[in-house]
N, C-alpha and C positions, 0 to 999 in steps of 0.2 A: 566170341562176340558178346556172352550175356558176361563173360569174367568183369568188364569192367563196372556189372552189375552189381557184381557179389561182391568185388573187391572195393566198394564205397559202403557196402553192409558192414564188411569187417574193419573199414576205416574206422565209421562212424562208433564201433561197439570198442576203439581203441582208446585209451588214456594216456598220450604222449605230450609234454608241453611243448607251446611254438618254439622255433628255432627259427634263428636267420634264413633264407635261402641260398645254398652254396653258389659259387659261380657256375658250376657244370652242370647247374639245375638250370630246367627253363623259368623264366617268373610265372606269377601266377595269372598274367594275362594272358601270355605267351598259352600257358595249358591249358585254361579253358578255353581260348580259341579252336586248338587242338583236339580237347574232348567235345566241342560242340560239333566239330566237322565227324569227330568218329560217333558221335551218336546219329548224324544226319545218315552215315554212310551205310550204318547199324539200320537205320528204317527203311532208307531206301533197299536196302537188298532184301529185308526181309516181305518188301511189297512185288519181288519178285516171284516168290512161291515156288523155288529152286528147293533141291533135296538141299539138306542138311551140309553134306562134304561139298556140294557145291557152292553154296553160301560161303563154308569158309574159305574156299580157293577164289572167289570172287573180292571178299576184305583179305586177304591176303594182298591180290593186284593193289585195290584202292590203296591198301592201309599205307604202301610203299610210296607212293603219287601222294598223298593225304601229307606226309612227311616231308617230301621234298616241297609242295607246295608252303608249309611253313619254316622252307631252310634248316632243319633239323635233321636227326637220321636216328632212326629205331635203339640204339644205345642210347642215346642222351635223352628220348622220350621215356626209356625203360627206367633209367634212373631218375631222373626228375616221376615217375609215376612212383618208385620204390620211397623215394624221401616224401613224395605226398600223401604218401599212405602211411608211412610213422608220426605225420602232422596231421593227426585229422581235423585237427581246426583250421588249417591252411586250406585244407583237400573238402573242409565244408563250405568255403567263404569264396572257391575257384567252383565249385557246384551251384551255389548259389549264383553264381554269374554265368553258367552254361543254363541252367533252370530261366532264367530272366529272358536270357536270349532266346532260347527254344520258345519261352510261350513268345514271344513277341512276335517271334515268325510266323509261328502259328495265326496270331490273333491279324498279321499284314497276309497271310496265304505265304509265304517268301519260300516254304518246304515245297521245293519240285523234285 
C-alpha cells in the first residue's frame, strides 16, 4: 500500500525525457482516475485500524474490484505504472491531477 508512496519518490528523483504513451499503456486520465480510487482505497482501510497483513488482504480484495471497475486488469495497470515510472514528467502531471481531485473531495467532504 505505502509502495505506491515510495515509487512517485523514486519517479520524481528520475531523469527520463517524455515519450509518447504506448497503446497498451492506459492514458494518463485513465491513471489517475485509477490512482485516485487506490489512494481513497489506501485511506479508507487504513481508517479501519486492522493489523498490518490484514490491511493488505483487505487491498488485495478491493485492489481486484478497483480494476475491473475501471475495465482494466492488474497487467495492463502494472505496465502502464512501470512506463509511468520511467516518465516521471508524465507520472508528475497524472499526480498533479490525482492531488487536485483529492483536495477537492476533501474541501466538498466527497471522502466516505
Amino acid at each position: 500500500m505505502r509502495g505506491h508512496f515510495f515509487l512517485l519518490i523514486i519517479m520524481l528523483m528520475a531523469c527520463t525525457p517524455s515519450a509518447n504513451v504506448p497503446d497498451d499503456v492506459l492514458d494518463s486520465q485513465r491513471m489517475a482516475e485509477i490512482l485516485e480510487d487506490f489512494h481513497l482505497l489506501e485511506f479508507k482501510i487504513q481508517q479501519l485500524n486492522l493489523p498490518i497483513d490484514s490491511q493488505v488482504q483487505v487491498y488485495a480484495h478491493f485492489e481486484a474490484k478497483l480494476l475491473q471497475k475501471h475495465m482494466t486488469d492488474s497487467l495492463t495497470y502494472q505496465k502502464s505504472l512501470e512506463f509511468y515510472s520511467d516518465h516521471p514528467d508524465l507520472m508528475f502531471t497524472i499526480y498533479e491531477t490525482v492531488v487536485d481531485s483529492l483536495t477537492l473531495r476533501e474541501k466538498t467532504r466527497q471522502i466516505e
